[in-house]
VOMISE-491810 format. One record per residue (C-alpha): residue in three letters; z, x, y. Coordinates in steps of 0.1 Angstrom, whole numbers, padded with zeros to 4 digits, always signed. Layout:
<nodes>
ALAZXY ...
</nodes>
This chain:
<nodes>
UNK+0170+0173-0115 UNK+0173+0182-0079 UNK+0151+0172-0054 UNK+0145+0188-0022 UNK+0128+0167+0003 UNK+0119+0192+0038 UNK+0106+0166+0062 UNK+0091+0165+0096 UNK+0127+0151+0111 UNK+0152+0160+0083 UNK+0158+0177+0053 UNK+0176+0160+0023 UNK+0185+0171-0014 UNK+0185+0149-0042 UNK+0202+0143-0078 UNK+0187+0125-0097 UNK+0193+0118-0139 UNK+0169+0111-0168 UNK+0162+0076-0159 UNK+0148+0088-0124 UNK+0182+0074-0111 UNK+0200+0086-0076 UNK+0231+0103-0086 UNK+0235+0120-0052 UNK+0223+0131-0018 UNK+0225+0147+0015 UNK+0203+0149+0044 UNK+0205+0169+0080 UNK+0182+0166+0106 UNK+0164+0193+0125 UNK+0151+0204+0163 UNK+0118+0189+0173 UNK+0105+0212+0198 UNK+0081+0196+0223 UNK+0066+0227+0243 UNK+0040+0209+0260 UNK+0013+0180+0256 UNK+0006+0176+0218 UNK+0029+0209+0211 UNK+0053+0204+0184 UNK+0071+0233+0167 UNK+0100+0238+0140 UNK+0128+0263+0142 UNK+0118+0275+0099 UNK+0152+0295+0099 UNK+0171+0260+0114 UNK+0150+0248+0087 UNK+0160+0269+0056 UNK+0194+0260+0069 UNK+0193+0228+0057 UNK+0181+0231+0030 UNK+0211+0254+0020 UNK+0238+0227+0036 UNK+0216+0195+0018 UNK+0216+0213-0017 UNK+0254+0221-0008 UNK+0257+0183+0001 UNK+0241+0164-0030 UNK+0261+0189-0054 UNK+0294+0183-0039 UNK+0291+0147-0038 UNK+0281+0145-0075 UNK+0311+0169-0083 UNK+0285+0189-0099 UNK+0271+0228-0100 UNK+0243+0251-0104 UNK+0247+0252-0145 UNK+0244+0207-0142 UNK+0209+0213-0123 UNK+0180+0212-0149 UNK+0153+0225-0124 UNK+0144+0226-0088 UNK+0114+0207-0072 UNK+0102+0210-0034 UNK+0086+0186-0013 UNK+0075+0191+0026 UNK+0058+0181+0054 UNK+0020+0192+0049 UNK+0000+0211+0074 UNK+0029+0227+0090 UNK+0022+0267+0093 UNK+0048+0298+0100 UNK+0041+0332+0094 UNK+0070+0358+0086 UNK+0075+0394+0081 UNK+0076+0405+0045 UNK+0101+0432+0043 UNK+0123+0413+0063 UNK+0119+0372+0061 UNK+0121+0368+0099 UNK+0091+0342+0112 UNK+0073+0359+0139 UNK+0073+0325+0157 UNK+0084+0290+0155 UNK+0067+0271+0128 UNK+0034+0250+0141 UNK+0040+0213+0129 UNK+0012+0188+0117 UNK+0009+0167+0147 UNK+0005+0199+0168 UNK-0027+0199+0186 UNK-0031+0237+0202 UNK-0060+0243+0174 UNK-0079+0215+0192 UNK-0101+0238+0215 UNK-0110+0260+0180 UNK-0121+0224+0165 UNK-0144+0217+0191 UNK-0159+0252+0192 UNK-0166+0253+0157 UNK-0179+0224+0157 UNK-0205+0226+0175 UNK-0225+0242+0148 UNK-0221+0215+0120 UNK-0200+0191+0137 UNK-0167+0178+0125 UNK-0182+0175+0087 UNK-0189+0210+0088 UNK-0169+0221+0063 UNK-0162+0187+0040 UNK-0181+0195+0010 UNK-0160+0222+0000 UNK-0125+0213+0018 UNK-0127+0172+0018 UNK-0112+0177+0053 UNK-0129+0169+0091 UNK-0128+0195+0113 UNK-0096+0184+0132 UNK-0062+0204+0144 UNK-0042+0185+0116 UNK-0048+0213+0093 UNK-0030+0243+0089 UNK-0059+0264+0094 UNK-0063+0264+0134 UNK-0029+0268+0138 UNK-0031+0295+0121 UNK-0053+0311+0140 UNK-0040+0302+0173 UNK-0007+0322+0159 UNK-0026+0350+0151 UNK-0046+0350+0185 UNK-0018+0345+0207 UNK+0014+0363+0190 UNK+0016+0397+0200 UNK+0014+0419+0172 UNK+0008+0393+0146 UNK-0028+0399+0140 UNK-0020+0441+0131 UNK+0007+0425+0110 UNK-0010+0403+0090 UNK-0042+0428+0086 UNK-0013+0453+0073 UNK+0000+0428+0043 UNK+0036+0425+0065 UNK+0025+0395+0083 UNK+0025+0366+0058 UNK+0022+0329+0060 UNK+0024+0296+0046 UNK+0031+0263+0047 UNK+0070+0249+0049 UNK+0072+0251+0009 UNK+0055+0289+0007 UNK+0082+0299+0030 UNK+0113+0283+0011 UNK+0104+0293-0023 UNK+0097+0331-0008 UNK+0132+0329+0004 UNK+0154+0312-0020 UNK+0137+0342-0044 UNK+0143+0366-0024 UNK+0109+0374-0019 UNK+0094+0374-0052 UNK+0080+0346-0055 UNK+0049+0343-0029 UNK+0031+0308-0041 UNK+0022+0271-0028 UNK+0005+0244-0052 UNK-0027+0233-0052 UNK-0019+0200-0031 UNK-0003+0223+0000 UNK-0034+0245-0003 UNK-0060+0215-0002 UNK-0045+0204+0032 UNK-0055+0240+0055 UNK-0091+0236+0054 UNK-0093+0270+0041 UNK-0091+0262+0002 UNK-0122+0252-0019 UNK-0109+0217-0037 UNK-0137+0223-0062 UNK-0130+0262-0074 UNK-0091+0256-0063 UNK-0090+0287-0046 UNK-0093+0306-0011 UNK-0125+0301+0007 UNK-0143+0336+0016 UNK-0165+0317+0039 UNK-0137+0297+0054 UNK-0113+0325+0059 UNK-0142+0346+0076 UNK-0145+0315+0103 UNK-0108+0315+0107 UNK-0104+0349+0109 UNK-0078+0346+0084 UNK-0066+0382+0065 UNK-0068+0367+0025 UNK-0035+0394+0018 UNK-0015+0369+0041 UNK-0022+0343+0019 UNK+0002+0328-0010 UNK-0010+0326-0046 UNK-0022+0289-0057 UNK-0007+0275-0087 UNK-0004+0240-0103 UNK+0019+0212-0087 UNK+0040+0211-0125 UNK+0047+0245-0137 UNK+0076+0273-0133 UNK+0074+0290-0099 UNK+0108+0315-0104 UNK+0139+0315-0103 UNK+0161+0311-0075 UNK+0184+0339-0069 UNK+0179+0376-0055 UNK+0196+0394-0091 UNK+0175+0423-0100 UNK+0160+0431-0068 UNK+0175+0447-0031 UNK+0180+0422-0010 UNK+0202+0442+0020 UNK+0169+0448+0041 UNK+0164+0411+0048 UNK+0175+0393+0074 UNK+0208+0372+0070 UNK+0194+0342+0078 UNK+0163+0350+0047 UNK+0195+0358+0019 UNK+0186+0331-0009 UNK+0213+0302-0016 UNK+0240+0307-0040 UNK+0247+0277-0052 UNK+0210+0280-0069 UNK+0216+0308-0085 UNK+0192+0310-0117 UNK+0174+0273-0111 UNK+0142+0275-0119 UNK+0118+0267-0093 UNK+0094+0245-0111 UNK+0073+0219-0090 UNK+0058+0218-0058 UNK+0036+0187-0041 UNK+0028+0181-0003 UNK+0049+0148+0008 UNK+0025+0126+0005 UNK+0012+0132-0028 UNK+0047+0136-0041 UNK+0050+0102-0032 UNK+0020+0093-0052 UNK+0031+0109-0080 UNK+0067+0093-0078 UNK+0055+0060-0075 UNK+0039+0067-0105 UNK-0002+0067-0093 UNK-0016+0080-0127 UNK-0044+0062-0132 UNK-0077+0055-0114 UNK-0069+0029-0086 UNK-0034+0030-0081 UNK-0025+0035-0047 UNK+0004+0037-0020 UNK+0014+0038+0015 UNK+0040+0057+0034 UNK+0059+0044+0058 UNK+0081+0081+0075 UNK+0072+0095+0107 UNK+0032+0089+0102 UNK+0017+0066+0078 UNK-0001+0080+0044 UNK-0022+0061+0024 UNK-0031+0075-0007 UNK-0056+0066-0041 UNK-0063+0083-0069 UNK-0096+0087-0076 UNK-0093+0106-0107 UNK-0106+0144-0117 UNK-0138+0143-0091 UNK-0140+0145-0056 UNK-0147+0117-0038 UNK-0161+0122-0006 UNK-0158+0099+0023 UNK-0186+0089+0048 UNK-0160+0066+0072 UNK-0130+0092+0081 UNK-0112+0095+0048 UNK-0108+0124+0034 UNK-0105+0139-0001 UNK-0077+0165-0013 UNK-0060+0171-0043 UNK-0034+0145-0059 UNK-0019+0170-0084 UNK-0017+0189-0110 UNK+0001+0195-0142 UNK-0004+0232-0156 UNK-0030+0226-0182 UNK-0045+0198-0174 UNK-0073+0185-0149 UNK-0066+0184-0117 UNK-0061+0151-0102 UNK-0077+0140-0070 UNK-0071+0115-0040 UNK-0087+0097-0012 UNK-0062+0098+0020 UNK-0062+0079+0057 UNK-0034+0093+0078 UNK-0014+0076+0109 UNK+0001+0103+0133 UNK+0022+0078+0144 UNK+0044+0052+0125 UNK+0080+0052+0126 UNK+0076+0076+0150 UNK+0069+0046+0176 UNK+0103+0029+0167 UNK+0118+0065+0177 UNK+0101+0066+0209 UNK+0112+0028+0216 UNK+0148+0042+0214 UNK+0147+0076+0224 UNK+0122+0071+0253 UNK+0126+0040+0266 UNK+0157+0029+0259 UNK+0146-0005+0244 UNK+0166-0004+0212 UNK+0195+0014+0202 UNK+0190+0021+0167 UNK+0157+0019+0144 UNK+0175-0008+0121 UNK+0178-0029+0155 UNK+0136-0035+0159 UNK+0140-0061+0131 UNK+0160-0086+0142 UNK+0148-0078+0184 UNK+0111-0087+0168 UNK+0119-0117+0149 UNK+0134-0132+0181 UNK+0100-0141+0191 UNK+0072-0161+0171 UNK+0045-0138+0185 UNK+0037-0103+0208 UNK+0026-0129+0234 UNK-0010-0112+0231 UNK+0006-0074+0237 UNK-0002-0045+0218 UNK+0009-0015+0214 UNK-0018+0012+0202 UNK+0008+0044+0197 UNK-0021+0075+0200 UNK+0007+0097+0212 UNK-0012+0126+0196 UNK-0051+0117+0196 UNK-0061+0085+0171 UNK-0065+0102+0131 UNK-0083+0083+0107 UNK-0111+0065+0106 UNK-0109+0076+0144 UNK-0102+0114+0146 UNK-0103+0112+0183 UNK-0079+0142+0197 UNK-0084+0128+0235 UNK-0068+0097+0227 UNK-0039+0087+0243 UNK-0016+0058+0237 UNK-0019+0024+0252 UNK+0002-0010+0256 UNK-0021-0036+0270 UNK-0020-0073+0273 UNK+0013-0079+0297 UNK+0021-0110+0313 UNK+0049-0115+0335 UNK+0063-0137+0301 UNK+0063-0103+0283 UNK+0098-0092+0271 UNK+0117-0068+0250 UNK+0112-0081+0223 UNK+0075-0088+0228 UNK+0068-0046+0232 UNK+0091-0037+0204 UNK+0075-0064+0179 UNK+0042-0050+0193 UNK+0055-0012+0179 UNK+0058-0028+0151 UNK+0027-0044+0143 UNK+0008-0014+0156 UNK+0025+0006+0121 UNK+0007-0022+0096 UNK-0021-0028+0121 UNK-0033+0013+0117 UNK-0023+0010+0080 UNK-0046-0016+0075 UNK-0079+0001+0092 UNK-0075+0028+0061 UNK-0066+0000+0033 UNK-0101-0016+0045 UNK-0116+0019+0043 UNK-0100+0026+0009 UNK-0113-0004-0003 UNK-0149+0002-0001 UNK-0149+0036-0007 UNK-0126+0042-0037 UNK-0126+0006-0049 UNK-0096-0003-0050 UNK-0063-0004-0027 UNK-0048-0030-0009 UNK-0070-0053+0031 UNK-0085-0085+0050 UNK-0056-0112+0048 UNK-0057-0147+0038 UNK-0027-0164+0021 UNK-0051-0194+0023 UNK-0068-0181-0010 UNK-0052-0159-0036 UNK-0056-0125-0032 UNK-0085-0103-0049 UNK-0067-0068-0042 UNK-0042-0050-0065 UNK-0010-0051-0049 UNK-0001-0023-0023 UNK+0030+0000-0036 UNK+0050+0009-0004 UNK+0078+0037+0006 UNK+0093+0053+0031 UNK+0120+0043+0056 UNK+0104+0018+0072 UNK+0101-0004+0044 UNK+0138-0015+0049 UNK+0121-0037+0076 UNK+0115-0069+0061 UNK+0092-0085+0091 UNK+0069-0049+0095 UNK+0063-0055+0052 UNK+0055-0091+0055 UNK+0032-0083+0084 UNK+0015-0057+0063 UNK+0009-0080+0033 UNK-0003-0106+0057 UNK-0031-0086+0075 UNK-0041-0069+0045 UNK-0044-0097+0023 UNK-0023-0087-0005 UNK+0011-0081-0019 UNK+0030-0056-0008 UNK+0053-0040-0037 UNK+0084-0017-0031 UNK+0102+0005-0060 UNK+0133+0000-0067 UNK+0139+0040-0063 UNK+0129+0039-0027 UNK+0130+0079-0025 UNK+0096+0081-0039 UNK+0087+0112-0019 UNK+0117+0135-0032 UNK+0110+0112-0070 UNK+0076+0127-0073 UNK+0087+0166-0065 UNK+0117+0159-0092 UNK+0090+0144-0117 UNK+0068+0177-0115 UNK+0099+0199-0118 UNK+0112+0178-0149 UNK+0078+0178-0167 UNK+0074+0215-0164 UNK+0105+0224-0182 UNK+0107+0196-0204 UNK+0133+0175-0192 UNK+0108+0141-0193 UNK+0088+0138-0216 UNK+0049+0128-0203 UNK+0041+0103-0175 UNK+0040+0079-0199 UNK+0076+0080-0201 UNK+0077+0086-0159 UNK+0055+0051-0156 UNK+0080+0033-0175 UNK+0106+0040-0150 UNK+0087+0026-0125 UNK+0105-0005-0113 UNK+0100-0035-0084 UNK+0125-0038-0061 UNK+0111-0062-0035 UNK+0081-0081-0032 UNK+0059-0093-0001 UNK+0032-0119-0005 UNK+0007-0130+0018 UNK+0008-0162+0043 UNK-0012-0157+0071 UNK-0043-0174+0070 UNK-0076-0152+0073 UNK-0089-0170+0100 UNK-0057-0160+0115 UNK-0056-0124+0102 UNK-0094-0117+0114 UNK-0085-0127+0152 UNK-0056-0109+0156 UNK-0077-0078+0138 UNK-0102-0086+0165 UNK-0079-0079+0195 UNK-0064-0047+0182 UNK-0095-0033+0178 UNK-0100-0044+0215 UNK-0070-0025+0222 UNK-0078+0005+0204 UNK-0106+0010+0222 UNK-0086+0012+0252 UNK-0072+0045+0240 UNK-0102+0065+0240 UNK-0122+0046+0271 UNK-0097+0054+0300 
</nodes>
């Protein structure tokens, strides 16, 4: 099965066998285009190009070819919008990423009538610039020519997996899955489809829209045989070395994840440790809605069956942070360096480091926050700020664990290693689980063991796993759950009277943020 895994920094492909296995890989990173405060955009045709040199990559260094590839699956950063033309692939403008805030102003407006829960009951979602869908509308506001366009049927639009499957078929294939349309806050999570009402508010032409399908199921075929493919532009020609692979599962990042590490019951949850922090429980085949900043959204779906849904608290800003660390300040020189700089102190010598680069998400959702780092001393190093980035990652992750907790019983938070635990252990992923001190942090605030798969590539897992079920090469998730194996394992020490003051000050700090 191959695997490919668009992020918000990088793209990578992935092999992997019948036992869920790594065979190969290949990842480039991409642009981030920072046009202004809270303004982040993607180049989608840099993008796509990636994705032709990663599939390229993992093939090569598996000495293998299109005829060894059993189906495709995609997996992408959610909430990321670009419109395109239709005759000719080109994007009418750079694509607007998730953390991008210019559909803030829109927020506010509309949410005056309503307030942020205006439109929860039918999306799931607050009324926040995350979403795809005021980004959308800023596009189609402020690109010249777009808003004719898209009223025309030339102008189309979707979210980073709409526009790769359209290319790598040529155009034939206009479609998302059910998970990428839950997350625009224009799709009805109860009828799974387009929202008249929503759309209307938006101002969002329906004909611009892709068709909705199940997470599991075939999509097309990659390839541009049987149709004329000399009027699109050379950077929209589909790959050849998928030629004929059936497109045939599709799931948002973060519930890829969820479905790689194997969330199929009731319960089960995990956290995401990338650029932002996910964490994600399945609820089962209901709605749940939140009354404390969570929000509900589709887990997945397999064609012909229920659809499966999720609570969800997001983190704008995780790894991130240890980026910024290096990148800004110059305080480490590699991301694999904030380990062993943290442990060289016992303690952030009371700093902390509250990371609200782009507003505070949930249970927050405050736009106008900005990041803080409070509590210096002249005794405060290095080491002390960079430690302090790193608690801030399992500090935020452990305001939605506490959230999850009470609102879709189950989950991972609270700490105490002076009493054994009473959660279910936390499954983790993501690149930041490689930090050994940030894990055992987590597991100590929260109260809980923290878990890691062996397969640590959960994300790019899960897209594989839908791909594989819908054309038969596994066999049921029963079969997918037994393949499900612990790598590593973090247990709890701190004690909770320990864990509740240190809780206590970065809520202090937090409130910092958004009382400047």
């Amino acid at each position: 099965m191959l695997s490919v895994d668009q992020g918000t920094t990088s793209t990578r492909a992935i092999l992997f066998n019948r036992a869920g296995s790594v065979v190969s890989s290949s990842q480039k990173e991409h642009k981030q285009y920072f046009t202004g405060p809270a303004l982040v955009e993607h180049d989608a045709d840099e993008i796509y190009l990636r994705v032709e040199e990663c599939c390229r990559g993992a093939l090569d260094a598996a000495g293998a070819t299109v005829k060894d590839v059993a189906a495709l699956g995609i997996t992408n950063q959610r909430e990321t919008i670009v419109c395109w033309s239709r005759s000719t692939g080109k994007p009418y403008y750079n694509a607007l990423v998730w953390q991008d805030q210019r559909g803030a102003a829109l927020c506010e407006k509309l949410s005056l009538d309503g307030g942020a829960d205006r439109f929860r009951e039918k999306t799931g979602l607050p009324l926040v610039p995350y979403f795809s869908a005021s980004k959308l509308s800023w596009l189609l506001d402020n690109v010249p020519g777009l808003r004719d366009a898209a009223e025309a049927g030339e102008a189309i639009c979707g979210t980073i997996d709409t526009f790769l499957v359209w290319r790598l078929t040529a155009g034939r294939v206009f479609a998302t899955d059910v998970t990428n349309a839950s997350r625009t806050l224009l799709f009805n999570i109860h009828s799974l489809s387009w929202d008249d009402e929503l759309l209307a508010t938006f101002r969002v032409p329906i004909k611009m829209l892709p068709n909705v399908l199940p997470s599991s199921t075939r999509y097309g075929v990659c390839g541009g045989a049987g149709i004329d493919i000399s009027k699109l532009d050379p950077k929209s020609q589909p790959i050849p070395c998928l030629e004929g692979v059936d497109i045939a599962g599709i799931l948002g990042d973060q519930q890829a994840a969820l479905f790689g590490q194997a969330c199929f019951s009731k319960g089960d949850a995990k956290n995401t440790y990338g650029t932002g922090c996910f964490l994600l429980m399945n609820v089962g085949e209901s709605p749940v809605a939140s009354a404390s900043g969570l929000f509900c959204t589709v887990g997945y779906q397999i064609e012909g069956q229920p659809c499966v849904y999720a609570l969800e608290g997001s983190v704008s800003v995780g790894g991130a942070v240890i980026s910024w660390l290096k990148n800004n300040l110059g305080l480490i020189s590699s991301a694999s360096e904030s380990e062993a700089i943290a442990a060289s102190v016992p303690d952030t010598a009371g700093a902390h480091f509250v990371p609200a680069f782009n507003g505070l998400f949930a249970p927050y959702w405050k736009s106008e926050a900005r990041g803080v780092i409070s509590g210096l001393s002249g005794n405060t190093t290095r080491a002390h700020i960079v430690r302090a980035a790193l608690e801030a990652v399992a500090f935020q992750s452990l305001e939605l664990i506490d959230l999850m907790r009470k609102e879709g019983g189950g989950g991972g938070g609270g700490g105490g290693g002076d009493e054994e635990s009473q959660y279910p252990p936390l499954r983790v992923d993501g690149g930041m689980t490689a930090n050994n001190l940030l894990m055992q942090f987590q597991a100590d605030i929260a109260g809980c063991s923290v878990v890691r798969p062996v397969v640590s590539e959960t994300t790019a897992l899960g897209a594989a796993y839908a791909a594989g079920l819908a054309v038969g090469f596994w066999g049921g998730l029963a079969e997918l759950k037994s393949q499900w194996k612990i790598d590593a394992t973090w247990n709890p020490s701190m004690t909770r009277s320990e864990s509740k003051k240190r809780v206590t000050e970065w809520e202090a700090a937090i409130r910092k943020t958004y009382q400047l």
